[in-house]
C-alpha positions in Angstrom: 26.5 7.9 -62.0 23.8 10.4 -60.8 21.9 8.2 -59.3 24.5 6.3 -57.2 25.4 9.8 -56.4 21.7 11.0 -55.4 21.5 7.9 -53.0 24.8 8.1 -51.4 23.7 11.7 -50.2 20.4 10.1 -49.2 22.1 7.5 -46.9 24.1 10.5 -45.5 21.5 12.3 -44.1 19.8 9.1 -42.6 22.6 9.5 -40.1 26.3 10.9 -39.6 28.6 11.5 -42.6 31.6 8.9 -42.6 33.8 12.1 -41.9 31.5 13.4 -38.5 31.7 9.5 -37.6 36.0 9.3 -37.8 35.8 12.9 -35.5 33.4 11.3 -33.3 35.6 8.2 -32.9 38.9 10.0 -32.4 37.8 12.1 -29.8 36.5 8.8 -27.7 39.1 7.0 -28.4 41.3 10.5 -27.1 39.3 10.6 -23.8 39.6 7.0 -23.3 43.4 7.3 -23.5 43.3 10.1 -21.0 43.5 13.4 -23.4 41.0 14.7 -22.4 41.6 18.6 -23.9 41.7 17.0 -28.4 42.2 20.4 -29.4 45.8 20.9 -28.0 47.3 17.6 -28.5 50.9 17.8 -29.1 53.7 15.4 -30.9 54.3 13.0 -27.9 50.1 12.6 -27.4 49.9 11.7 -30.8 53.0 9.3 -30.6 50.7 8.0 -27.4 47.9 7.4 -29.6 49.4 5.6 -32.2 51.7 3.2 -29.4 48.1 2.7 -28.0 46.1 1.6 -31.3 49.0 -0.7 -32.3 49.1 -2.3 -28.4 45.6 -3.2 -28.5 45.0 -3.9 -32.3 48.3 -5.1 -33.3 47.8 -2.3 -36.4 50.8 0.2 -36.6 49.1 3.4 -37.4 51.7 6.0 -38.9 51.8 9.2 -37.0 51.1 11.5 -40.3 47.7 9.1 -40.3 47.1 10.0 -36.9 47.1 13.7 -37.6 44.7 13.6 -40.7 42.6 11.4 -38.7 42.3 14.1 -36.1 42.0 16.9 -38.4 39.8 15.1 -40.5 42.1 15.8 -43.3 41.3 12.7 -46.3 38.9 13.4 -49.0 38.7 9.7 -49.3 37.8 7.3 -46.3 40.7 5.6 -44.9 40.9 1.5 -45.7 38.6 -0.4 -43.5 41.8 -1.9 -41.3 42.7 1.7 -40.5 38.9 2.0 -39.0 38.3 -1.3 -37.3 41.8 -0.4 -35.3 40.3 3.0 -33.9 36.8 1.4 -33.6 38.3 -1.0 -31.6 41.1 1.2 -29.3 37.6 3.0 -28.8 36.2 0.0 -27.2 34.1 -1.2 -30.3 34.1 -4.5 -32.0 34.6 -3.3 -35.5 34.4 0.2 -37.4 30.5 -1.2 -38.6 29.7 -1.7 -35.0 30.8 1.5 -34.2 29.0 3.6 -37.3 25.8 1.3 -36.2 25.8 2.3 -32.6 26.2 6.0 -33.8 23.4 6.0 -36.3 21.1 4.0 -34.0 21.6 7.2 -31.9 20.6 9.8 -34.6 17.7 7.3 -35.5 16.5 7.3 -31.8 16.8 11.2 -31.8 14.9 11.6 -35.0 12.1 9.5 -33.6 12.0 11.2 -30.7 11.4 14.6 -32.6 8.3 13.0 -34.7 6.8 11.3 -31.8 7.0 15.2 -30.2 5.6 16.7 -33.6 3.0 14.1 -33.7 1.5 15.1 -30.3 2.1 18.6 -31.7 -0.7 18.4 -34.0 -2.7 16.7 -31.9 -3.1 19.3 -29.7 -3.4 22.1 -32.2 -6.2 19.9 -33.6 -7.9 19.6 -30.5 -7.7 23.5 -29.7 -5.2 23.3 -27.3 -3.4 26.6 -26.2 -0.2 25.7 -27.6 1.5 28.2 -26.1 0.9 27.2 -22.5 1.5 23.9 -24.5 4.9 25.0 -25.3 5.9 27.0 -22.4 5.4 23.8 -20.0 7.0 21.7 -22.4 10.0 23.9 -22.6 10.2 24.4 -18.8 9.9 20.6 -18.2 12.5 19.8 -20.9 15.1 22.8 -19.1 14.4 21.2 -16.1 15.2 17.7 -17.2 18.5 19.0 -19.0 19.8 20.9 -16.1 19.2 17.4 -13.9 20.9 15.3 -16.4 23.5 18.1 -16.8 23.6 18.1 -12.6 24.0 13.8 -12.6 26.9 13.8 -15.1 28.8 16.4 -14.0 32.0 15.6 -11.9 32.0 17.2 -8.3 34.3 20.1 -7.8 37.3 20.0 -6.6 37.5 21.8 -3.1 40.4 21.9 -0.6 43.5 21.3 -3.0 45.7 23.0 -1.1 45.3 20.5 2.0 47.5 18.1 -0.3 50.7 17.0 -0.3 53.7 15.3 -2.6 56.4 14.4 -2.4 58.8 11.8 -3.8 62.5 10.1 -2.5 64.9 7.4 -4.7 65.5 4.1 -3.0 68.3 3.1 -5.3 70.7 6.5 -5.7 71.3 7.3 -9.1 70.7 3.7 -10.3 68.7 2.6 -13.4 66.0 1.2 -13.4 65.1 3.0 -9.7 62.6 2.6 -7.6 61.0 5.6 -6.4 58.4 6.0 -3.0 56.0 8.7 -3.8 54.1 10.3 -0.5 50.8 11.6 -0.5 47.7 12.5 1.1 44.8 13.8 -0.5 42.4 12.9 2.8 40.7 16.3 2.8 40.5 16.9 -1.0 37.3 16.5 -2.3 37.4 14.9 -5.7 35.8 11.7 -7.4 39.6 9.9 -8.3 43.0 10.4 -7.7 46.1 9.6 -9.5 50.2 9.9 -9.9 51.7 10.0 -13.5 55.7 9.7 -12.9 56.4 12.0 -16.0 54.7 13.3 -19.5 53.9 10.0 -20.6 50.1 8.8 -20.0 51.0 5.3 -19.4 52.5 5.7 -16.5 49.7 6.7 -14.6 48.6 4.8 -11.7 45.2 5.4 -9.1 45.6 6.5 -6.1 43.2 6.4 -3.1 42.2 8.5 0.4 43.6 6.9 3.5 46.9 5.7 1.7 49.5 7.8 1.6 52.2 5.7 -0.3 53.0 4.6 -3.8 56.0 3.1 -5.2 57.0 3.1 -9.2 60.1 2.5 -11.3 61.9 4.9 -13.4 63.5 2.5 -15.7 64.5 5.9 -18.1 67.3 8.2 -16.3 66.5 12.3 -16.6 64.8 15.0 -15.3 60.8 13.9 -14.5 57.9 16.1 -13.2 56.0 13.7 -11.6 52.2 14.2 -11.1 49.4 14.7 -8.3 46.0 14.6 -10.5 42.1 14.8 -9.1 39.7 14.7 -11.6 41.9 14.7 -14.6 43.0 17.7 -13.2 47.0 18.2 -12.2 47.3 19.7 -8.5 50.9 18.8 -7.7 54.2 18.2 -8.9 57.5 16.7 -7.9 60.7 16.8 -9.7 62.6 13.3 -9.8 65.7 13.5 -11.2 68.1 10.6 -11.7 71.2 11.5 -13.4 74.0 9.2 -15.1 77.1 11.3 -14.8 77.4 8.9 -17.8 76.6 8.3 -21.4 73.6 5.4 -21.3 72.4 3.8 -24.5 68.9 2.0 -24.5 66.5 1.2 -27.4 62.7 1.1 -27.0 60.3 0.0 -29.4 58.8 4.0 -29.6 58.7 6.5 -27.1 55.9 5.8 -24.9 55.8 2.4 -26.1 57.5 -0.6 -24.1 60.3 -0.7 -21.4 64.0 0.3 -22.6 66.7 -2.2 -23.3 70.0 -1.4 -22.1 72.9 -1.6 -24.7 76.7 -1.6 -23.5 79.3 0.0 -25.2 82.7 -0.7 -24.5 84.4 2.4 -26.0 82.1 5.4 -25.2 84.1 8.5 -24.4 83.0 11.7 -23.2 82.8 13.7 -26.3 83.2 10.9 -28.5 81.1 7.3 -29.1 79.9 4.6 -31.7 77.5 2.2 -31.3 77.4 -1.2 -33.6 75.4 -3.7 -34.3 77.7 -6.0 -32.2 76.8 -3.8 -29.2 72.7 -4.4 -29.9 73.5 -8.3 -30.6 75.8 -8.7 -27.4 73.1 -6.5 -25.6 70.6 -8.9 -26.3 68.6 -6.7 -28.8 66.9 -8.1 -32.2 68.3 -5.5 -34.7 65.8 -7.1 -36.8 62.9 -5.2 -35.3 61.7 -1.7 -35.3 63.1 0.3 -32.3 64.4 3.4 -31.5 67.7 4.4 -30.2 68.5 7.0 -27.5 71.4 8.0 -26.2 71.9 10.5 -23.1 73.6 12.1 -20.7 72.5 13.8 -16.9 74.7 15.1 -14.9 73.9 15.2 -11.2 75.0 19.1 -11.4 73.1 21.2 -12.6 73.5 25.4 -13.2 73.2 26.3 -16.0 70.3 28.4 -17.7 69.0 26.7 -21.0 67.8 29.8 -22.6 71.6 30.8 -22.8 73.8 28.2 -24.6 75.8 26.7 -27.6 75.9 23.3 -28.6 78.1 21.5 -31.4 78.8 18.5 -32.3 79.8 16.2 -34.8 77.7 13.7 -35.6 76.0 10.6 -37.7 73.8 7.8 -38.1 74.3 4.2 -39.2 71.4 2.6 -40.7 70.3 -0.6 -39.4 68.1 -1.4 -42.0 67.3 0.4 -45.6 64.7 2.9 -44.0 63.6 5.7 -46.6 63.5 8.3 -43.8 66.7 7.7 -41.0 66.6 10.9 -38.8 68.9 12.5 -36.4 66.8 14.4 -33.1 69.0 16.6 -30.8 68.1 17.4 -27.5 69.0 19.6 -24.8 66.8 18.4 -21.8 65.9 20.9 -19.4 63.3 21.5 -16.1 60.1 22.2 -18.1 59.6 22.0 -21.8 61.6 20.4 -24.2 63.8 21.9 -26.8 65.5 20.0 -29.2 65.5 20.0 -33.3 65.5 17.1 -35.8 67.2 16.3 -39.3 65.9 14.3 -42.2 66.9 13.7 -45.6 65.0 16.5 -47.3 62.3 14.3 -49.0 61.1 13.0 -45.7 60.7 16.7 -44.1 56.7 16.2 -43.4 57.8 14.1 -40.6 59.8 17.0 -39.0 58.7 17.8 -35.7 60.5 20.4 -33.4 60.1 21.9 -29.4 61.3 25.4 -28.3 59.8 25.9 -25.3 55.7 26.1 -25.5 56.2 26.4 -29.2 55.7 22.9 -31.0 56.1 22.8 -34.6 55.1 19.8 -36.8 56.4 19.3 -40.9 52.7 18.7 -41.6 51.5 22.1 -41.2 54.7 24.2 -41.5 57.6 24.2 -43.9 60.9 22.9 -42.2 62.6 21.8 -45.4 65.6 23.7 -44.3 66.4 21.3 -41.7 66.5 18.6 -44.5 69.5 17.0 -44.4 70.6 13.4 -44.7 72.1 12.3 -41.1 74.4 9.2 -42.1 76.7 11.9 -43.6 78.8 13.5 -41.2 77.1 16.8 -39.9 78.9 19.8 -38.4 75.6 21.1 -36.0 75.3 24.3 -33.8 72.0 24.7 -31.4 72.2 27.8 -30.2 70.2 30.0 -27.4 70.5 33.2 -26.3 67.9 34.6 -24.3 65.0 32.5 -25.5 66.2 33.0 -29.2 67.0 29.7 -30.4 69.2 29.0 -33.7 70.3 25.6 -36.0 73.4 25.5 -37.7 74.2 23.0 -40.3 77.6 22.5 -41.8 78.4 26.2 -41.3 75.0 28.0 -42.8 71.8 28.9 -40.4 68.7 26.8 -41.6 66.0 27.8 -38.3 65.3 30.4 -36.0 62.9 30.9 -33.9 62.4 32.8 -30.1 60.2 31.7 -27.6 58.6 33.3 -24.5 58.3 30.6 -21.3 61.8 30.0 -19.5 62.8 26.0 -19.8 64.4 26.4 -16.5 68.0 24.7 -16.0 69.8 22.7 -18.6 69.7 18.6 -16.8 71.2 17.1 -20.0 72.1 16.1 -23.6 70.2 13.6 -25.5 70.5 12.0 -29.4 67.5 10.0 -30.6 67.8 8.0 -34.0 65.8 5.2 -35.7 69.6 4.4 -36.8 72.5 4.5 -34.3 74.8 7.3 -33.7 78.3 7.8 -34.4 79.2 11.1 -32.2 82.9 12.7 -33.1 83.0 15.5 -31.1 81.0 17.1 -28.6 81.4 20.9 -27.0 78.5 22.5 -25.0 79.1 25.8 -22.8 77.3 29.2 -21.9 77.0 32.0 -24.3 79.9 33.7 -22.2 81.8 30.5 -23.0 81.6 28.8 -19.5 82.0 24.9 -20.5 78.7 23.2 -19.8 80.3 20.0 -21.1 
């Protein structure tokens, strides 16, 4: 026992620690996604992550995995499948390829230093001045490091206010809708250029000088801040809106993950509507497969503030298949930030995850066990916001508060996201003063 012990921390020191190694492989397979800042990753970049290792590994990677990965939370290394799918979404053949090339570096490094010691002592042996010895050596070495540093960095980005955005619908309100984005970057000096249509990374397209058009579907419906980026940097927006005026139903395989299938439901009201699994099956949908199921609303008007409103409904989910954890999310979409709430039968909390504004809270790290609940019995909810003071009501009794400080802007709609489907009975929103919203 000792002595396996004694060598394992032998092995270690030869090169990284499995631990360092899984850091080290999250944060390139992070930058090779496009996140470039790993320290601020929020729910929807992690959801991108895990969409992304299962794309190009065929592994599904649970989200809650995700996070210990990042946070290097496991006091035991994760199985070897788990590795060889972030090896390879990193752009390595397997997770030994990948702890190879990384210890081949520390290797390299360490003979580097011996070779330098070597000649050390030769010259101390000789009589050299060593400290002249070490003063050129230290100047040459700061001179090489600030070249290197000079090659690799990215040029600077000058004249960002010479460019322009802007974006126009070619198909009205329609979904899916093509939009023509306008640009010219011409006198902006950067090394690459690119639009992202929204939040989500995978809809990011380069971008060149000299052309000033690009054109991209919007197969969602909502409120989108479309992006202008140089050098991973975001120097424009646009705001694309394309309403519904209507409730739309769609499924998607997860939510940056796939394009939406349309479902069509005969008997959708305005404050009341069911979906079956007649609806999926005449939609064309396998109800047999893992999706998930939104349903929305965007007006084409919009006034009102969402830091000041009331929301209730009642409301529940059918399951399509015997999952442990069904859940209920509730969102009130808005300009900037999100803000919407989930519910979870009270054994699943951990997988919680909320949005107030700039304030993102997870089940991992926090306790949200009062918004454990299970959502296919009916719920009586209440979201409530008065001046960036934000409350959930379940069946009568206050289970979260919380206040935030960045405006969300305007409310643009009402959304309900389930891995089941949603039965809605009744649906009031208005303004604090009690101005109907909807």
């Amino acid at each position: 026992m000792f002595k396996s012990r004694s060598i394992q921390v032998k092995t270690q020191s030869k090169g990284h620690t499995d631990q360092l190694l899984v850091s080290i492989c999250m944060n390139e397979l992070c930058k090779k996604a496009g996140l470039e800042d790993t320290t601020n990753l929020v729910q929807r970049d992690l959801v991108f992550l895990s969409d992304r290792i299962e794309s190009e590994t065929g592994l599904p990677i649970s989200l809650s995995t995700i996070k210990r990965l990042m946070n290097g939370q496991f006091s035991r290394l994760p199985q070897i499948a788990t590795l060889d799918a972030i090896a390879a979404a990193a752009g390595y053949q397997t997770w030994q390829n990948f702890k190879t090339s990384k210890n081949q570096e520390v290797s390299r490094s360490r003979v580097t230093k011996e070779e330098k010691s070597g000649a050390l002592r030769a010259l101390i042996v000789a009589g050299t001045n060593i400290r002249i010895i070490l003063a050129g050596a230290f100047i040459l070495f700061a001179l090489i490091y600030l070249g290197l540093r000079m090659a690799d960095r990215k040029p600077g980005l000058e004249m960002v206010s010479k460019a322009t955005f802007s974006a126009g619908k070619v198909t009205g309100n329609d979904i899916p809708n093509t939009v023509v984005f306008n640009y010219n970057v011409d006198s902006v000096k950067a090394d690459s250029f690119f639009i992202q249509q929204s939040w989500d990374k995978n809809r990011r397209v380069r971008v060149f000088k000299h052309n000033h058009t690009l054109t991209d579907i919007y197969y969602e419906p909502g409120y989108h801040v479309a992006r202008l980026i140089a050098n991973d940097k975001i120097i424009k927006t646009v705001d694309v809106s394309i309403p519904t005026d209507r409730w739309v139903f769609y499924g998607k395989e997860g939510i940056a993950k796939g394009q939406p299938y349309y479902i069509h439901a005969n008997d959708a009201k305005s404050r009341s509507f069911k979906l079956t699994k007649d609806d999926l099956v005449k939609s064309g949908i396998d109800v047999q497969k893992e999706n998930i199921f939104i349903n929305a609303f965007f007006p084409s008007h919009i006034e009102s503030s969402s830091d000041n409103f009331v929301l209730r409904c009642r409301i529940k989910v059918d399951e399509l298949k015997n999952d442990p954890c069904p859940y209920l999310l509730v969102e009130v979409f808005s300009q900037r930030p999100a803000l919407y709430f989930m519910t979870i039968p009270r054994g699943c909390t951990s997988e919680l995850v909320t949005q107030f504004g700039e304030k993102e809270i997870n089940g991992k790290m926090n306790d949200l066990s009062a918004l454990g609940n299970d959502p296919r019995n009916w719920q009586d909810l209440e979201f409530k916001v008065v001046n960036k003071n934000a409350t959930i009501s379940i069946n009568g009794k206050r289970v979260f508060y919380i206040n935030y400080k960045n405006s969300c802007g305007l409310i643009t709609g009402i959304g309900f996201m389930s891995n089941g489907l949603c039965e809605v009975d009744s649906l009031h929103m208005s303004t604090i003063e009690g101005r109907e919203i909807y």
